[in-house]
KOLTOR-693118 format. One line per 4 residues: for each residue x, z, y of N, C-alpha, C, CB. Coordinates in steps of 0.05 Angstrom, whole numbers. Glycine has a CB too. Layout:
N
X/Z/Y/X/Z/Y/X/Z/Y/X/Z/Y | ...
! end
This chain:
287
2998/984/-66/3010/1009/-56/2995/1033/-67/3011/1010/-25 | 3008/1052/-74/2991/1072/-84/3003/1095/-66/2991/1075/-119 | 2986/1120/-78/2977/1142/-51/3008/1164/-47/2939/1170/-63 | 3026/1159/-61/3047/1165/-55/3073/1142/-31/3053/1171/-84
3066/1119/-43/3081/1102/-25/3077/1105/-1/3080/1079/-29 | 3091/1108/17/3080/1113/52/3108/1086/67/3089/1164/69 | 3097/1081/88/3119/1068/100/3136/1088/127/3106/1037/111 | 3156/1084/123/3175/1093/156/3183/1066/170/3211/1111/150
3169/1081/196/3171/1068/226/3173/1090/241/3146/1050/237 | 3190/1074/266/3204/1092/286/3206/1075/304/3229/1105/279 | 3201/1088/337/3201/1067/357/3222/1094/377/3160/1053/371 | 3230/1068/391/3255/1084/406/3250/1098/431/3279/1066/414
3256/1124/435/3246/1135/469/3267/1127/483/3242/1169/475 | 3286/1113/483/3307/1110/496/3301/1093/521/3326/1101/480 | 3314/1101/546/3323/1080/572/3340/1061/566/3336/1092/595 | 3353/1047/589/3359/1020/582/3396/1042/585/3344/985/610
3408/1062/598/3424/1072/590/3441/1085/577/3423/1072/593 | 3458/1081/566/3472/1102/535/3491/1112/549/3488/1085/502 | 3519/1128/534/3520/1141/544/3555/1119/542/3508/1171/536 | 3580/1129/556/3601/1123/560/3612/1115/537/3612/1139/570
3626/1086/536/3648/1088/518/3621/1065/498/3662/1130/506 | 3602/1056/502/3585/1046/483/3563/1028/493/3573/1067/470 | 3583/1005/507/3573/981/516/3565/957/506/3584/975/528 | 3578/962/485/3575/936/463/3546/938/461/3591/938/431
3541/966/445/3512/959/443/3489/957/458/3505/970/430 | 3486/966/487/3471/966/516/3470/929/508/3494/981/553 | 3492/915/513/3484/896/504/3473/875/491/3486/896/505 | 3483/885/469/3464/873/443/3436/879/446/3472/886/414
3426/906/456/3402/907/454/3384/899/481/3400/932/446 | 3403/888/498/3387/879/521/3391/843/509/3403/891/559 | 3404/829/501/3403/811/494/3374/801/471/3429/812/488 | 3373/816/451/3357/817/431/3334/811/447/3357/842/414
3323/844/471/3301/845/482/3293/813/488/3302/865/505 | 3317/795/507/3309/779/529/3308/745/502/3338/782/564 | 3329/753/484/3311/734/469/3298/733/450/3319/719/465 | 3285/744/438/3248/750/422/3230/744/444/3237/790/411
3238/764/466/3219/754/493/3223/728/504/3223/771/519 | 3228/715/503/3236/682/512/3219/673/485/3277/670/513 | 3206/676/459/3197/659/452/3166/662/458/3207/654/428 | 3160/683/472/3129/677/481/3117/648/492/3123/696/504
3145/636/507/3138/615/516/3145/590/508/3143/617/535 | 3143/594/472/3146/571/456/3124/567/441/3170/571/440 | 3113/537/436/3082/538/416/3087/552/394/3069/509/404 | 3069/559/389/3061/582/366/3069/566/348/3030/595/361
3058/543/343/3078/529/319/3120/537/318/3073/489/327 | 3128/536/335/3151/538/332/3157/565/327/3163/526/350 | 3146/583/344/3152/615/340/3145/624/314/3137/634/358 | 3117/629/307/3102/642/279/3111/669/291/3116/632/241
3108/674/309/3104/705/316/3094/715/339/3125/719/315 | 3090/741/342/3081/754/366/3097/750/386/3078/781/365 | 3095/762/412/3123/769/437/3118/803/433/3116/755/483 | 3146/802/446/3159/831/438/3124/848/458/3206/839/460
3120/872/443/3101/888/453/3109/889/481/3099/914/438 | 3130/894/487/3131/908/509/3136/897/535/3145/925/504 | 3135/869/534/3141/845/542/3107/841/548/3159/826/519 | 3078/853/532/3053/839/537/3040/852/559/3034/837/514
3049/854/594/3040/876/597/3025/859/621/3061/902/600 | 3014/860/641/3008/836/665/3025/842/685/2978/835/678 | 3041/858/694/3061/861/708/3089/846/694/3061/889/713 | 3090/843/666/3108/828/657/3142/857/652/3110/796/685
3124/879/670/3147/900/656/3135/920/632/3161/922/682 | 3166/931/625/3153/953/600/3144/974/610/3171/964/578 | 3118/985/603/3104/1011/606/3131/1034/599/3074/1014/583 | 3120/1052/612/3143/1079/598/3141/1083/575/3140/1108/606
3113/1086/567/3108/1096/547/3105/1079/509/3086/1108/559 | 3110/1056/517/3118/1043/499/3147/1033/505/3099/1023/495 | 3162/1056/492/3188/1052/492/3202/1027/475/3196/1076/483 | 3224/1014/488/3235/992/472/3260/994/457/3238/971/489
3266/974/437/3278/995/415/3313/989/422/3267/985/375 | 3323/1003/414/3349/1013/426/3376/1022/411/3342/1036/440 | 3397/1009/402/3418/1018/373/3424/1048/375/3451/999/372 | 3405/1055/358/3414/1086/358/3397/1108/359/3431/1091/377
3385/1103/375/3352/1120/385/3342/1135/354/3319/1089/397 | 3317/1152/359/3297/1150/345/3278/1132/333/3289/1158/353 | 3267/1142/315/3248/1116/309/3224/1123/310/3250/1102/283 | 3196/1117/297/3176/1112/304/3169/1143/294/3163/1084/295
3149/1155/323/3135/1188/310/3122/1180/292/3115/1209/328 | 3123/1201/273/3103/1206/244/3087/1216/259/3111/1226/216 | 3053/1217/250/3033/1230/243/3025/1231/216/3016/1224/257 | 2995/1253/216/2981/1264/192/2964/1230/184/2955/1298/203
2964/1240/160/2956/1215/149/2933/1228/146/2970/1202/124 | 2911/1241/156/2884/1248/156/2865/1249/131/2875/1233/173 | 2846/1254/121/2829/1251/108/2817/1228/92/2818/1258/120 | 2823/1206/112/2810/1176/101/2827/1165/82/2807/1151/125
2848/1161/81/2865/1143/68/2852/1137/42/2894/1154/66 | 2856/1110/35/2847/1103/7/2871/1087/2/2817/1086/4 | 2885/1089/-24/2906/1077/-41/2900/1046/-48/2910/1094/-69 | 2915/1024/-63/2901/998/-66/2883/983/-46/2886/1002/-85
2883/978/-20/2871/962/-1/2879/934/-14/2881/967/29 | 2855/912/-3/2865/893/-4/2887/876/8/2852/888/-4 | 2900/857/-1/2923/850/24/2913/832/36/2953/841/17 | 2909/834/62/2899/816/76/2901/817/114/2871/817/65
2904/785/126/2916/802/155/2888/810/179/2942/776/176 | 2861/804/161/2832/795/175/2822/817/167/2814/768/167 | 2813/844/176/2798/863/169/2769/850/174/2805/889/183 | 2763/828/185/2731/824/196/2714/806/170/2729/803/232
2687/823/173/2673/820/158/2642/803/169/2674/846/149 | 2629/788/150/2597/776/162/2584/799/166/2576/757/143 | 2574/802/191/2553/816/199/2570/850/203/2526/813/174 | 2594/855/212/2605/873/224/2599/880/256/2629/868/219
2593/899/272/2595/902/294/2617/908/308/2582/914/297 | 2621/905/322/2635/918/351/2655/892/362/2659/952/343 | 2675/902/372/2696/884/399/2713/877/377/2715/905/430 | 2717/846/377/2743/844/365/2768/850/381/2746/817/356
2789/858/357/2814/879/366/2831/854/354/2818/918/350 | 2848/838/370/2881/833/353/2899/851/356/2899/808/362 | 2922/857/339/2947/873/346/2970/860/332/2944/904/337 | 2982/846/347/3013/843/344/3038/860/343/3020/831/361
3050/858/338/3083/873/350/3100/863/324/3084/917/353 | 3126/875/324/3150/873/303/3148/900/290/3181/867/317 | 3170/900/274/3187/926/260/3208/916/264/3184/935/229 | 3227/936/277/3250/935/276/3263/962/258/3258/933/305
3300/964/258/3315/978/231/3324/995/253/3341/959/208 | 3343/1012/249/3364/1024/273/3378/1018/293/3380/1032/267 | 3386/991/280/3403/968/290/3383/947/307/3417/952/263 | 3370/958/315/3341/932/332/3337/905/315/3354/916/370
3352/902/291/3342/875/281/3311/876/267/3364/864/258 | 3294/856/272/3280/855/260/3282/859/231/3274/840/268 | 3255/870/212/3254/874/179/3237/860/165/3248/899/169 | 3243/842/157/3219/827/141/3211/837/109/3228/795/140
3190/834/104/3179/845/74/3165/875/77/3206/849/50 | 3164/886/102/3163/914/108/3127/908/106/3182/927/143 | 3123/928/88/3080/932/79/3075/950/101/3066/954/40 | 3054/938/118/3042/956/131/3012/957/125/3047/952/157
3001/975/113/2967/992/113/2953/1000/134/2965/1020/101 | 2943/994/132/2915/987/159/2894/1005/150/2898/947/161 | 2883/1036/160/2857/1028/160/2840/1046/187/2845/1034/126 | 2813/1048/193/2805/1057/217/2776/1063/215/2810/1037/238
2760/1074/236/2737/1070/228/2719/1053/240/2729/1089/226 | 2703/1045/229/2676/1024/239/2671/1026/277/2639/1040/220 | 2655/1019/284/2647/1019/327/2625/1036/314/2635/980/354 | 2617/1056/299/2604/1076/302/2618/1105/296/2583/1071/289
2654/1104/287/2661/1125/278/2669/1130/254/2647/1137/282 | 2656/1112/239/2647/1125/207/2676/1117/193/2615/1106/188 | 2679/1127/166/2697/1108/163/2688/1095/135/2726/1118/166 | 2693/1076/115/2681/1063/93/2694/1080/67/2688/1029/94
2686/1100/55/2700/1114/39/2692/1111/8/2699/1139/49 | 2680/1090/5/2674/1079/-21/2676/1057/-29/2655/1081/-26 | 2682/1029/-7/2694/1009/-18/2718/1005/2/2676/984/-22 | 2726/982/9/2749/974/28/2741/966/59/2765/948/13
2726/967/68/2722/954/97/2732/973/119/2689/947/104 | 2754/949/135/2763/956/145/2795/978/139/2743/960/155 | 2798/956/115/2827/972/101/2830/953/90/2828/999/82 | 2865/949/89/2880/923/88/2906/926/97/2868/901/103
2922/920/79/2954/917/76/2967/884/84/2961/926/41 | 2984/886/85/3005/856/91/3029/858/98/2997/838/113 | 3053/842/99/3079/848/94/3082/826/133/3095/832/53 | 3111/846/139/3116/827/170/3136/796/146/3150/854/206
3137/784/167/3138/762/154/3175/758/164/3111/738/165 | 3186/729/152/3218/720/153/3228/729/183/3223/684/148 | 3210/740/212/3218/747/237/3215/776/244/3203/731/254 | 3203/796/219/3189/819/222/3173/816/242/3205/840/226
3151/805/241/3126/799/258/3109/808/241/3120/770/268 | 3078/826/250/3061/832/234/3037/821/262/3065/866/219 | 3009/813/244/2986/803/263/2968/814/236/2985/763/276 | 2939/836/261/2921/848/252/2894/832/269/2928/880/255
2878/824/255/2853/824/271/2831/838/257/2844/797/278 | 2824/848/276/2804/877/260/2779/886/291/2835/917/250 | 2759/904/285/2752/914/316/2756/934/323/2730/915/325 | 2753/940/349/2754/965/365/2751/979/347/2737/970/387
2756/1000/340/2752/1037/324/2728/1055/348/2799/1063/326 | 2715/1064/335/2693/1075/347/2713/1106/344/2657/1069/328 | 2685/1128/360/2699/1152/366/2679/1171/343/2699/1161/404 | 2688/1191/341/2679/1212/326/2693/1239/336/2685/1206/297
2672/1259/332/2676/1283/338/2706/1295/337/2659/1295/324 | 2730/1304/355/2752/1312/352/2774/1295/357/2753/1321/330 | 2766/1264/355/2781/1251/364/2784/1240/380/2785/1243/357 | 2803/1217/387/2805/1204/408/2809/1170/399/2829/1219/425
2806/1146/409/2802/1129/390/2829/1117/384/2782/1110/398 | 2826/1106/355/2859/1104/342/2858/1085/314/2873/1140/332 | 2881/1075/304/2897/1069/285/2903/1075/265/2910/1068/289 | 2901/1081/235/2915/1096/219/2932/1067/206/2894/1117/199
2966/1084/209/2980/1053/187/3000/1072/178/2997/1016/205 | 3005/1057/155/3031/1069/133/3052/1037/129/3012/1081/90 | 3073/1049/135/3093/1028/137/3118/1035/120/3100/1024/167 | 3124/1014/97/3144/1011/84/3166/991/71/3137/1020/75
3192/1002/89/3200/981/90/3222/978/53/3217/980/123 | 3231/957/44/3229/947/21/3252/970/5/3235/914/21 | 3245/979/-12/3255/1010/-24/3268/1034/-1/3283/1003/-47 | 3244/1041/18/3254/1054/32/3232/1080/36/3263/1037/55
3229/1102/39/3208/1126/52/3193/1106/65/3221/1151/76 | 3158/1118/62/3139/1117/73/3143/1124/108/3123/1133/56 | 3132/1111/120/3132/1124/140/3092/1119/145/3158/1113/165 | 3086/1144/157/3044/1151/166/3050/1157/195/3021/1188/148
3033/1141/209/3030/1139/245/3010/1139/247/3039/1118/263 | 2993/1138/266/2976/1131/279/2978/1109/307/2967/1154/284 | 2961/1091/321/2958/1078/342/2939/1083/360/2958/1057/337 | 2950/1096/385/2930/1094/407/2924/1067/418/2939/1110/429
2904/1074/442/2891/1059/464/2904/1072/485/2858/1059/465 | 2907/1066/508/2910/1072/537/2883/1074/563/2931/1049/544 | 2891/1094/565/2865/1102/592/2836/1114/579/2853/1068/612 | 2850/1120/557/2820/1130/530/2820/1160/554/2834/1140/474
2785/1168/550/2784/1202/563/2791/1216/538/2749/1215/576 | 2789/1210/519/2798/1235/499/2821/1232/497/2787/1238/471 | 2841/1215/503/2874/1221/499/2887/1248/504/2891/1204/519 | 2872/1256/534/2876/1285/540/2868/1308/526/2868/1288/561
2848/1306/517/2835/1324/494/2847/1330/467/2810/1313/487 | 2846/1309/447/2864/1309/427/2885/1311/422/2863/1297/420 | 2880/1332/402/2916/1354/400/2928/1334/382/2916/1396/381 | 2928/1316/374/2936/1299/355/2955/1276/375/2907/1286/338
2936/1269/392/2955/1243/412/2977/1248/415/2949/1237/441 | 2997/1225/415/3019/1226/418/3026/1191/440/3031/1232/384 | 3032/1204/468/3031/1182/486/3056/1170/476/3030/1189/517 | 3080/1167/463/3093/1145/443/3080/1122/437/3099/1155/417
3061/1127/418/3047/1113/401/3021/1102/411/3045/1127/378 | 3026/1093/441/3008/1083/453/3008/1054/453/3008/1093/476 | 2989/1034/449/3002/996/438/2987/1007/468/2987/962/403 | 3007/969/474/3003/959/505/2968/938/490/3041/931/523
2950/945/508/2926/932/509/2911/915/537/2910/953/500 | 2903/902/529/2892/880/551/2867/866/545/2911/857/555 | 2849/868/560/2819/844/548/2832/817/555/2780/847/569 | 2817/798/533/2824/769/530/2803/759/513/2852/763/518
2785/738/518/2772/722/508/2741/736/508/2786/714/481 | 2731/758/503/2711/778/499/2726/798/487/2687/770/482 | 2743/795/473/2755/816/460/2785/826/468/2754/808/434 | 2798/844/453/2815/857/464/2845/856/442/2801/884/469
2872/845/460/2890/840/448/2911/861/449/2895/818/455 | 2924/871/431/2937/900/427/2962/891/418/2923/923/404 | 2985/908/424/3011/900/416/3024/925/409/3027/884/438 | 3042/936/393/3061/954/389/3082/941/371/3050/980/378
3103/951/370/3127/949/368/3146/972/351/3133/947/393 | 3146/975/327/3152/991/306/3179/996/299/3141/981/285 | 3199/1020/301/3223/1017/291/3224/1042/264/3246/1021/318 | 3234/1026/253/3238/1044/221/3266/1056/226/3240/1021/189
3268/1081/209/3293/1089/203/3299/1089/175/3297/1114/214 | 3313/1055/180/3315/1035/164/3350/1043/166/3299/1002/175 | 3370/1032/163/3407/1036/173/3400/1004/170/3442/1059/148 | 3426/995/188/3435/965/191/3460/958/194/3425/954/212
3471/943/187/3492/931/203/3482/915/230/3508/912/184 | 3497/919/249/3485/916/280/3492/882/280/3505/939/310 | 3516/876/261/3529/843/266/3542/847/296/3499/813/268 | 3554/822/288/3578/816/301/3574/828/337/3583/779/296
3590/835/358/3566/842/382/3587/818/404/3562/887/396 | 3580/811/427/3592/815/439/3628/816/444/3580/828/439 | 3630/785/449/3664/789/449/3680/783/426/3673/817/454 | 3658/791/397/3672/800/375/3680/764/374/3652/820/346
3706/764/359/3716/738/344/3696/726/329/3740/743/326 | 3689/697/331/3669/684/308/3678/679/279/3659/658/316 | 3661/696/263/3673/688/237/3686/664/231/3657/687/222 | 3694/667/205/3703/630/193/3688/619/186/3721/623/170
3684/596/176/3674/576/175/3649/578/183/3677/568/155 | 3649/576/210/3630/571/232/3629/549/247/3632/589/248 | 3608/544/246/3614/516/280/3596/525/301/3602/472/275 | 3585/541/298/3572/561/328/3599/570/349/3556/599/314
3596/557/372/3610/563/384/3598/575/423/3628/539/376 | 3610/584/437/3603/605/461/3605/576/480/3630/638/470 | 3581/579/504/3594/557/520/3577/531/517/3624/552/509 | 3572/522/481/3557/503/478/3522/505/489/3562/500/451
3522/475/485/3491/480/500/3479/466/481/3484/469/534 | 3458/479/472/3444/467/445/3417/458/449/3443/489/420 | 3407/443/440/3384/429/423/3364/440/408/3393/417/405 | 3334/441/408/3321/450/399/3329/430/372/3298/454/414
3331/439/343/3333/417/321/3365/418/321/3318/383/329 | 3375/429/334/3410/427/329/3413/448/303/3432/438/361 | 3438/434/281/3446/458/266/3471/466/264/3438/458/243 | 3473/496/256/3501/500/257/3502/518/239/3514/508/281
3532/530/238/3533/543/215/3543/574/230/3555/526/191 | 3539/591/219/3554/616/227/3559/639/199/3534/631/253 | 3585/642/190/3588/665/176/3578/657/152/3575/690/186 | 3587/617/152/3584/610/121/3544/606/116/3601/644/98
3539/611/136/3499/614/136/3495/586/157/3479/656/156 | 3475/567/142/3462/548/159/3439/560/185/3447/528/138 | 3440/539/207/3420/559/227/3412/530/241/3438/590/253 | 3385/520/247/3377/514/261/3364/528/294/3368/505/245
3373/507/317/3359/517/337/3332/514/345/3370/514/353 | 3324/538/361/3289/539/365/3285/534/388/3273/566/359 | 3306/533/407/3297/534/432/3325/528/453/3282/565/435 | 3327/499/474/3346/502/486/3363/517/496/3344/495/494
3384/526/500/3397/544/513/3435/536/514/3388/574/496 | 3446/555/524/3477/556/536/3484/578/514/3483/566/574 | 3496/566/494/3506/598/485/3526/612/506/3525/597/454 | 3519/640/481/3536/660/514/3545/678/489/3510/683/549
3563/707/492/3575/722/476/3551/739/469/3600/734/485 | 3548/745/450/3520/763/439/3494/749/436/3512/786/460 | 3504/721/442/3477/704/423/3487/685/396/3459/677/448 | 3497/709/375/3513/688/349/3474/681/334/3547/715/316
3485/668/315/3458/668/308/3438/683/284/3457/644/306 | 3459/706/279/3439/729/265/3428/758/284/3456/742/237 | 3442/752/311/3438/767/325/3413/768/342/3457/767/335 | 3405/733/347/3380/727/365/3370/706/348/3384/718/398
3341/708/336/3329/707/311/3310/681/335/3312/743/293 | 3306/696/359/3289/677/369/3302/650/378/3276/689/391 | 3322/650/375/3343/616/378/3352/609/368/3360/607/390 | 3347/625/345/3358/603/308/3354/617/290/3394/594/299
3341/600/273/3316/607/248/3346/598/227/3275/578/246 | 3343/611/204/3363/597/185/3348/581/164/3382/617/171 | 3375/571/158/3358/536/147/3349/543/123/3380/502/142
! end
């Protein structure tokens, strides 16, 4: 990536209500939510991804402030891409190094398009500074790129970001999705004392965080203003030559076809109207 390429992400401020006349999509996007979130509770072998951010919370609801993404909304706030940035990082999903200090940090989440589908191939740039502040401005540590993968899932393990004068502690990422505008963000922490201080914070762009193991597991949830086709919603007639059908009750290992596309299932279930299978990614992988 070089110092012009930037990525766009966009995360949605929206409630779970729209406005009249535009139900189709209330549902699609409450469907999506409940299945991505249903594969938290499949082995990681079967998933190969995170659970929805906003889904990682210990109350098991979404914070306000990590809004969930929504057909139509906004997408993810821009910020200043600051001072540090270095062009060419290596690609890699392990910022940790022998003999590095501080708290190890994971961070999960997706990218989603307009249309709440997940984006795969989308480069996200990583970089932050050291658990003393600093940041590495002559080689690469702690800077590193990688693409979300066939589910738009991205996984960072890196540490805590130390504080420095003016700020508050944070994230720098550039996200781009495949011939599309850069989009430059930043990532908070929650319950930080400088959140209030720093004219820069933006409570949006707050990841849901939690200690786990000694260290600390982070989640956000990325929407680009990416355009989509939303697919079929709800009600709509099933394409031709399909054998996905509403009603059936499927098989983890069952396959079917939808819209001329092979689909294996990931996870038992009852189909229902608004689970075809490019619509919910988390109950059928295509073959």
């Amino acid at each position: 990536m070089d110092g012009t390429g930037t990525h766009g992400t966009d995360r949605d401020d929206a409630g779970e209500q729209r406005a009249a006349g535009t139900p189709r999509l209330v549902r699609r996007k409450t469907v999506l939510r409940a299945a991505l979130a249903a594969t938290a509770a499949l082995p990681v072998s079967l998933i190969g991804g995170p659970a929805l951010a906003r889904n990682l919370t210990a109350s098991g609801k979404a914070p306000e402030l990590t809004p969930p993404c929504d057909d139509g909304d906004d997408p993810t706030p821009e910020q200043i891409e600051g001072p540090y940035f270095k062009p060419h990082s290596p690609e890699r999903t392990s910022l940790l190094e022998p003999g590095l200090p501080g708290t190890r940090l994971t961070v999960t989440g997706y990218v989603f398009g307009r249309a709440c589908r997940p984006l795969a191939g989308v480069l996200l740039d990583f970089w932050q500074a050291d658990a003393n502040g600093a940041y590495d401005n002559t080689g690469f540590r702690l800077r590193g790129h990688q693409y979300t993968d066939s589910k738009g899932s991205f996984a960072l393990t890196t540490i805590v970001p130390g504080l420095y004068p003016g700020r508050t502690r944070h994230l720098h990422v550039k996200l781009q999705a495949p011939n599309r505008p850069v989009l430059t963000t930043q990532l908070y922490f929650p319950n930080e004392p400088r959140n209030s201080t720093d004219t820069i914070f933006d409570p949006r762009l707050l990841m849901t965080v939690h200690d786990a193991g000694g260290g600390r597991e982070a989640a956000f949830d990325f929407v680009l203003d990416v355009p989509q086709d939303p697919g079929p919603g709800p009600g709509d007639p099933t394409p031709p030559e399909s054998t996905w059908a509403v009603g059936v009750t499927y098989r983890t290992g069952d396959w079917v076809t939808y819209a001329a596309r092979a689909y294996v299932c990931r996870q038992p279930h009852t189909s229902q109207p608004g689970w075809e299978p490019p619509t919910v990614p988390a109950l059928w992988q295509p073959a």
